[in-house]
C-alpha positions as CSV (number, residue, x, y, z in Angstrom):
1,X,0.0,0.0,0.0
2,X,1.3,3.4,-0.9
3,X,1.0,6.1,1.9
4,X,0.2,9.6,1.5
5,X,2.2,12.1,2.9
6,X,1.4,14.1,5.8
7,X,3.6,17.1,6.3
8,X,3.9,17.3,10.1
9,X,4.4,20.7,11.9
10,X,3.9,21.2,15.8
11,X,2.5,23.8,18.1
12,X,3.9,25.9,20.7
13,X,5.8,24.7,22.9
14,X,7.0,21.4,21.8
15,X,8.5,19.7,18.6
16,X,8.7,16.5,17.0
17,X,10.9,14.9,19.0
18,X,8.7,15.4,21.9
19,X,5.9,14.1,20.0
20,X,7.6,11.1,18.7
21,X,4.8,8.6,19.9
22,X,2.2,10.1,17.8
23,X,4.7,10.4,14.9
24,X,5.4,7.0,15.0
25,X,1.4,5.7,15.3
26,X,0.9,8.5,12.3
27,X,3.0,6.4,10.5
28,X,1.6,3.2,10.2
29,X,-0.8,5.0,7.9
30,X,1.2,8.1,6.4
31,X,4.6,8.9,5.3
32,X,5.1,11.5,8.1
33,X,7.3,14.5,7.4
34,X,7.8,16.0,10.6
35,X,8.5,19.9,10.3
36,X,10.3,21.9,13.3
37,X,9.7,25.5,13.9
38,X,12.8,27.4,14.4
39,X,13.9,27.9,18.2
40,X,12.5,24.6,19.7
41,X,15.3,22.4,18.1
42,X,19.2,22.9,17.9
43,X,19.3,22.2,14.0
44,X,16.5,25.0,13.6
45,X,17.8,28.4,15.3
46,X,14.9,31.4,16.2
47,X,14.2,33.3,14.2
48,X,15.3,37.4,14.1
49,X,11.7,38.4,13.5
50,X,9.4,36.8,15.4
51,X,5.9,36.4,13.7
52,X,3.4,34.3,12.7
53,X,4.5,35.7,8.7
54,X,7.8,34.7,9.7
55,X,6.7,31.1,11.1
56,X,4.3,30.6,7.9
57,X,7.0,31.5,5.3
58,X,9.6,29.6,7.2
59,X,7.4,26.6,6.8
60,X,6.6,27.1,3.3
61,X,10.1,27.0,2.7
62,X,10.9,23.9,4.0
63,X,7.7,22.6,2.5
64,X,8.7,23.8,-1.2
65,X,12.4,22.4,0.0
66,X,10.1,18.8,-0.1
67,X,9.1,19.3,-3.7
68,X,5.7,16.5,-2.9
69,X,3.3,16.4,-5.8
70,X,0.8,15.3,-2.8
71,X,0.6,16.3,0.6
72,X,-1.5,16.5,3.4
73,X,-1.0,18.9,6.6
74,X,-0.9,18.2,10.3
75,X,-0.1,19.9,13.5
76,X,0.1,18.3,17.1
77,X,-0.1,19.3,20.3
78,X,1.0,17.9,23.7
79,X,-1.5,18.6,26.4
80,X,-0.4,19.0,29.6
């Protein structure tokens, strides 16, 4: 069976590692491609401007980086 992809970004204030148990569930039915906003993981540094414009086109980046024909979108959340 071929998966779609599900483009994966989290909320505030968590990222995909600390998600990592619904990522790996989510994939038993997607190709998950998780997606970390800049400042709440080493490998993606804040952001100068901080804004949700800034957020949004930093995400579109990284999606465009992807080049999918197909993709879904997903955020999570940890509740605490």
């Amino acid at each position: 069976m071929i998966k779609e992809n599900l483009v994966f970004v989290h909320s505030f204030p968590t990222n995909s590692r600390a998600l990592k148990g619904l990522i790996d569930y989510l994939n038993s039915y997607f190709n998950v491609i998780p997606i970390d906003l800049p400042g709440f993981v080493k490998e993606a540094p804040a952001l100068q401007t901080i804004s949700l414009k800034s957020y949004s086109d930093y995400v579109d980046r990284k999606v465009l980086e992807l080049d999918l024909e197909r993709f879904y979108m997903g955020r999570g959340k940890l509740w605490f």
